[in-house]
N, C-alpha and C positions, 0 to 999 in steps of 0.2 A: 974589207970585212963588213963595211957597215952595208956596202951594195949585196953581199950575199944576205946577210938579217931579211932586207927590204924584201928581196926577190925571193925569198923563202916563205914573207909573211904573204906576197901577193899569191904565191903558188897555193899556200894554204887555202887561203879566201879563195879561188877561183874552184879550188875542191870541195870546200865545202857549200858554193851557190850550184856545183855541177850534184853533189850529192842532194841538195835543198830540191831544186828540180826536177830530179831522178823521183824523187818521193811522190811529190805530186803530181805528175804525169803519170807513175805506177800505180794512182789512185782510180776506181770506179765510182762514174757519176749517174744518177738517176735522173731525166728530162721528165720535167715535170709542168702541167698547167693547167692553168682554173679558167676558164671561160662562164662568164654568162650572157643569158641568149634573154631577148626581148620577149619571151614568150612563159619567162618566169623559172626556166630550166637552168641548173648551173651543171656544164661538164667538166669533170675531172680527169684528166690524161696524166696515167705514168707509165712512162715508157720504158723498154728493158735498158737496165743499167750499159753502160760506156766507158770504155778502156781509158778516154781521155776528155779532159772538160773541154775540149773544142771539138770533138765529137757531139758531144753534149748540145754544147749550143749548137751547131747545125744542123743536130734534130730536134732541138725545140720550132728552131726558124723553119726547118721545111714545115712542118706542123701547123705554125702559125701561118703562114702562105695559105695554106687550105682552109682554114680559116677565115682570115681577112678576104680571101676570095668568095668564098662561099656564104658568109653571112657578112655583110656590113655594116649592123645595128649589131652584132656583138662584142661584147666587153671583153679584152684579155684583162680578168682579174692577176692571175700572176702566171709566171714564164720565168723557171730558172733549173738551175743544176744542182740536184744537193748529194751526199756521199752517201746520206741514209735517206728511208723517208721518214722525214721530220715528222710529219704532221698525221694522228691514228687517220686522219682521213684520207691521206696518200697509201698507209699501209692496208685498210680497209679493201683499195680499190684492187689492189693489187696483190691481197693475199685472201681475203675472204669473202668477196662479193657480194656485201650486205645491200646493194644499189643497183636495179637495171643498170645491166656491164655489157660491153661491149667489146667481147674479145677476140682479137686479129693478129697475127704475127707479130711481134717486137712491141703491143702495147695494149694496154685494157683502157678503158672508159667508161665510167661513171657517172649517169644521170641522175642526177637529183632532182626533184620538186615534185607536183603532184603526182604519183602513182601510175594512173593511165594515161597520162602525159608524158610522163618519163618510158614508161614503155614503149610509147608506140614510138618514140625520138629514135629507143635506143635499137627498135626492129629494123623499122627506116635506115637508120645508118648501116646497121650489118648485112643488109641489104644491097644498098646503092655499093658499098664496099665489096661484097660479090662479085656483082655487073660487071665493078672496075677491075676486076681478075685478082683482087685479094681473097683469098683463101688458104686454110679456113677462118670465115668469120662468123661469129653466130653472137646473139644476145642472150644473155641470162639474164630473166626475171628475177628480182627480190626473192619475190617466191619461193620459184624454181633454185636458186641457188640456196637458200634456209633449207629447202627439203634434202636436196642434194649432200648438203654438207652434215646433215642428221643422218643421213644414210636411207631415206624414207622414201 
């Protein structure tokens, strides 16, 4: 009797770490990251949400790959997975385009800092992002995205 108690509480407990699991894994994560660039620019990338956090992290890492390669005085300020976007400047980038944006299939980007700095960053990349057979990409200016979302 006392071996059935035991293997009945194990039974339990292994259902409820199989149902604990089930939860999080059936959860969607958003890849998210802040780079700053030696040139005074901070880019902000959120990338479309993922079925699973280790989807997540392997598209932050490819992300940061082109990065670390492509500029090597830049700063990964932060590089993580969250279920919402936490921060109005995550949801900014990615629902209102208050920031020279950068938008390309499965992710938008936000240039911050001076103005015509930040524009010509964020043409340049949608740009060179072309070339490389992503399409569609195109930048929205500050600007152009205020007027746009006025209707004007």
């Amino acid at each position: 009797m006392k071996w059935l108690k035991i293997c009945i509480g194990v039974a339990l407990a292994v259902a409820a770490s199989f149902v604990a699991h089930m939860h999080v894994v059936a959860q969607s994560y958003y890849p998210t990251i802040r780079v700053e660039a030696p040139e005074g620019l901070t880019y902000v990338v959120v990338q479309d949400e993922r079925a699973e956090r280790s989807e997540c992290g392997a598209a932050n890492e490819r992300f940061l790959e082109r990065i670390k390669h492509g500029c090597k005085d830049c700063k990964i300020l932060v590089a993580r997975c969250t279920r919402t976007l936490e921060e109005a400047l995550e949801r900014d980038v990615y629902q209102t385009m208050k920031y020279a944006t950068v938008i390309a299939p499965g992710m938008r980007m936000a240039v911050l800092g001076p103005q015509p700095l930040a524009e010509r960053s964020c043409m340049l990349i949608a740009e060179a992002a072309k070339k490389q057979g992503t399409t569609p990409t195109t930048c929205m200016r500050a600007a152009t995205a205020a007027v746009n979302q006025s209707g004007g």
